[in-house]
C-alpha positions in Angstrom: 127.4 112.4 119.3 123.9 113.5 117.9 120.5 112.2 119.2 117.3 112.4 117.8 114.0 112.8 119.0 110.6 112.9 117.5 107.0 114.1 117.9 103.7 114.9 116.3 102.6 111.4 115.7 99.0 110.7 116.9 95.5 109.3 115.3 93.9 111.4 112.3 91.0 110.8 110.2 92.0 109.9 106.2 92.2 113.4 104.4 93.9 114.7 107.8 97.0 116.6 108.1 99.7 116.2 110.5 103.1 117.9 111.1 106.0 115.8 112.6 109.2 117.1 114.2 112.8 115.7 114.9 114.9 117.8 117.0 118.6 116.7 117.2 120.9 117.6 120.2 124.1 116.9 121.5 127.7 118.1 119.9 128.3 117.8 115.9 131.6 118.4 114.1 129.7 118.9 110.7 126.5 119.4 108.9 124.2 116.4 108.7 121.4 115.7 105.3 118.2 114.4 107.4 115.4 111.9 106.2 112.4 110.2 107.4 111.4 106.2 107.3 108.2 104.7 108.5 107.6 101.0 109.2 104.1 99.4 109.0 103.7 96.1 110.7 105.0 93.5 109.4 106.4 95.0 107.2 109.7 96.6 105.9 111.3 99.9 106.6 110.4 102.5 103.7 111.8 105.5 102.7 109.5 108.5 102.9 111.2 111.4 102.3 114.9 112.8 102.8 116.6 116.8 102.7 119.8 118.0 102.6 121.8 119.9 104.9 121.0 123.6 103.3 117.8 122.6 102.7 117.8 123.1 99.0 117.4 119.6 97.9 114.9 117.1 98.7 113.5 113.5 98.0 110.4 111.6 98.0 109.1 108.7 97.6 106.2 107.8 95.0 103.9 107.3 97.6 103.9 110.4 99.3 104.8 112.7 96.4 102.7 115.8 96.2 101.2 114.7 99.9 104.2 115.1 102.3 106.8 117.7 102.5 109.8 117.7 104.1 112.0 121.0 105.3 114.1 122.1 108.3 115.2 124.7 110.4 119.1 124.3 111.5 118.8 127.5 113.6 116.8 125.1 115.8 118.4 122.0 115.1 114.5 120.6 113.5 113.5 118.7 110.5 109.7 118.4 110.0 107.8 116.3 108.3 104.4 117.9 106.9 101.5 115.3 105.9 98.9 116.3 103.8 95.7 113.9 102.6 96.8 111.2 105.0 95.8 107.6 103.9 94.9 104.4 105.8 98.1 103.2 103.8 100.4 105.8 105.7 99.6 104.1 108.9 103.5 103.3 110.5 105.9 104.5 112.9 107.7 107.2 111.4 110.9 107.5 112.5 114.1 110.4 111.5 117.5 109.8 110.8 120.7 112.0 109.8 124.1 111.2 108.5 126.7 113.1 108.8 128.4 113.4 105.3 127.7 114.8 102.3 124.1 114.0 99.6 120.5 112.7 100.6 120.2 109.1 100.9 117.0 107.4 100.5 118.2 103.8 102.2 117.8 103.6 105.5 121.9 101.9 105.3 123.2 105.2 104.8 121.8 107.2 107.8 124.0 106.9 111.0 121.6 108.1 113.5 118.0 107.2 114.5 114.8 108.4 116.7 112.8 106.3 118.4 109.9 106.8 116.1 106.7 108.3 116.3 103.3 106.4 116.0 101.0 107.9 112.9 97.6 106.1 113.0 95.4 107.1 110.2 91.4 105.8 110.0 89.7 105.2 107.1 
């Protein structure tokens, strides 16, 4: 129904900036809110940040509060995901998801569709 795809990922120094992107294709029936997970190793799946389908409304973790933004362009079917004064700490594969239904949910349960992840290395 929708796939997801995306790209950016690479190696930075700590205080770098990246700017990830998730384009979606493939036919939708309704308007999808978008978020973004990242998963360490060995470690869990966390929630980094999540938007709505407008735009309008967003949500962050603690972690990257203040650092990351998140914001997309529907005209081109694209969230992004910018990284500002990037830590050791934010070192994961960072990976989009939408659902298609109505809110922004943080947990990873809620999202119906996934990308394959990007790799974000960050040196210290």
């Amino acid at each position: 129904q929708v796939q997801l795809g995306e790209s950016g990922g690479g190696l930075v120094q700590a205080g770098g900036s990246l700017r990830l992107s998730c384009a979606a294709s493939g036919r939708t029936f309704s308007n999808y809110a978008s978020g973004w997970f990242r998963q360490a190793p060995g470690k869990e799946r966390e929630f980094v940040a999540a938007i709505n389908w407008s735009g309008r409304s967003t949500r962050y973790a603690d972690s990257v509060k203040g650092r990351f933004t998140i914001s997309r362009d529907n005209a081109k079917r694209t969230v992004y995901l910018e990284m500002n004064s990037l830590k050791p700490e934010d070192t994961a594969v960072y990976y989009c998801a939408a659902r298609n239904n109505l809110g922004i949910p943080t947990t990873d349960n809620e999202y119906d569709y996934w990308g394959q992840g990007t790799q974000v290395t960050v040196s210290s």
